[in-house]
N, C-alpha and C positions, 0 to 999 in steps of 0.2 A: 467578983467574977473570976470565971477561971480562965486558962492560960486560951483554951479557944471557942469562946464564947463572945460571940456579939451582938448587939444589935443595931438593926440599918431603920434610918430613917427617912422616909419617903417625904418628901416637898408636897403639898397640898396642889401648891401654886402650879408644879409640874404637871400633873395627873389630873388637874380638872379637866380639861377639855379631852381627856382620853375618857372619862366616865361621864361627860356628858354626850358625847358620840354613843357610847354603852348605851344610856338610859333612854336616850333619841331610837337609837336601831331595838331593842327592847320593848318602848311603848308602842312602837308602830309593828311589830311582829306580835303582838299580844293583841293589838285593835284588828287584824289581816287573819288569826286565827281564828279570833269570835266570832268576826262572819263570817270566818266558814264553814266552824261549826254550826252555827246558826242554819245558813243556809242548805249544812248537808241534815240537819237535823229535822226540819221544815220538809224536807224531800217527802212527799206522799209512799207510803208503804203498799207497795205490791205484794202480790199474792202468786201462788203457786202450785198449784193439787201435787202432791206425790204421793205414787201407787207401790203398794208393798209390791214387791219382788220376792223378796226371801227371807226367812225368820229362824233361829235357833235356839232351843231351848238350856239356860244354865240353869245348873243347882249348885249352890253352894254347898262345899268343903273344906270344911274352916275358915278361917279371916279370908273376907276379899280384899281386893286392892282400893275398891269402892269403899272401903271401912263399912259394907253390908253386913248382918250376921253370919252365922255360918249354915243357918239354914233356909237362906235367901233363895227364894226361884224369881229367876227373870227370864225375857225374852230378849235379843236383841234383834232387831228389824231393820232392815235395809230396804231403804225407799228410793224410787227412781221420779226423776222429774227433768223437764227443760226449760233451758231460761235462753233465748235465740235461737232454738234450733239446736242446741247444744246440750248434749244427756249430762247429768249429774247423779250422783247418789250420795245418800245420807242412810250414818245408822244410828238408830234410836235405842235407848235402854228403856223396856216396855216392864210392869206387872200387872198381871193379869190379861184383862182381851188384846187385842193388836188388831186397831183399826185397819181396814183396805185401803185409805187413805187419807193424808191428813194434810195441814193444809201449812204453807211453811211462808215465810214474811222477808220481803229485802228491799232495798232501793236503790244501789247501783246494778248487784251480780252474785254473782256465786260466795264472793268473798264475804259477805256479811249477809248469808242466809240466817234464820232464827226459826225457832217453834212459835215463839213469843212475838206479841206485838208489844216487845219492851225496844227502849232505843238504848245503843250502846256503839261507841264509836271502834271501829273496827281496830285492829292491834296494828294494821300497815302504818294506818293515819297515827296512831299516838306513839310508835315510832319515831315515824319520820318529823313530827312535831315536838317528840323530846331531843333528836338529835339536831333539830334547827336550833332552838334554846342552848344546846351546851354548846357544840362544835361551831354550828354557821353566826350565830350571832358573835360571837368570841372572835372569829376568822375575820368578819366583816369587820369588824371594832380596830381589828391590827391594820384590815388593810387599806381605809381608810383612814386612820390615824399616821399610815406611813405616806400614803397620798400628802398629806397635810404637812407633811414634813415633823411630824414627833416620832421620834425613835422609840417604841414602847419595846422592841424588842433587848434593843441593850439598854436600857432604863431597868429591866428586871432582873437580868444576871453580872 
């Protein structure tokens, strides 16, 4: 070994009740997620008519951004709709005709409108459920571990 090279050794004895507090706020945050994605999943899917408004015609000229050919034509469409009273718009990549209206799928709001009646969890929710897992569970685990009286704070550095 060289002049500053070490290694530390962690007490098992020390740290179990720090990782069974982990494993305790973990299996109950993983059981609190499934139902609710379950339950947002289960949500009955609404509907929506939206009316074209306005449409423009592209041709491709050389590589698009879409990785399209270069002699791609499309249209893209701008459709208007309400969901409470409240206007929204959406623009579609159309080839060929462009319907007057089409028919668009959600179940809370605006925020997870679709074309599809596919289910996909919106990016706020898998977010805020990935930063619960790294940040909040981790937080929770110190701060109840100092509740308790275990120092995991200076136990680490």
């Amino acid at each position: 070994m060289g002049v500053n090279e070490s290694f530390e050794t962690y007490d098992l004895a020390e740290w179990f009740p720090v990782l069974v507090i982990y494993a305790i706020l973990v299996t109950i945050s993983v059981i609190v997620c499934r139902k609710l994605y379950t339950r947002y999943k289960n949500l009955p899917d609404k509907t929506v008519e939206a009316k074209l408004i306005k449409k423009s015609r592209y041709y491709g000229s050389g590589e698009t951004n879409d990785g399209l050919p270069s002699s791609a034509r499309y249209i893209i469409a701008k459709y208007e709709y309400n969901i409470n009273g409240i206007r929204h718009t959406v623009k579609t990549q159309c080839f060929g005709s462009v319907p007057d209206t089409i028919i668009l799928y959600y179940k809370k709001g605006n925020r997870d409108i679709r074309a599809e009646k596919t289910f996909s969890l919106p990016d706020k929710y898998k977010v805020f459920i990935g930063l619960w897992f790294i940040v909040g569970v981790t937080l929770l685990t110190i701060g109840i571990s100092l509740m308790l009286g275990i120092e995991v704070i200076r136990k680490m550095f």
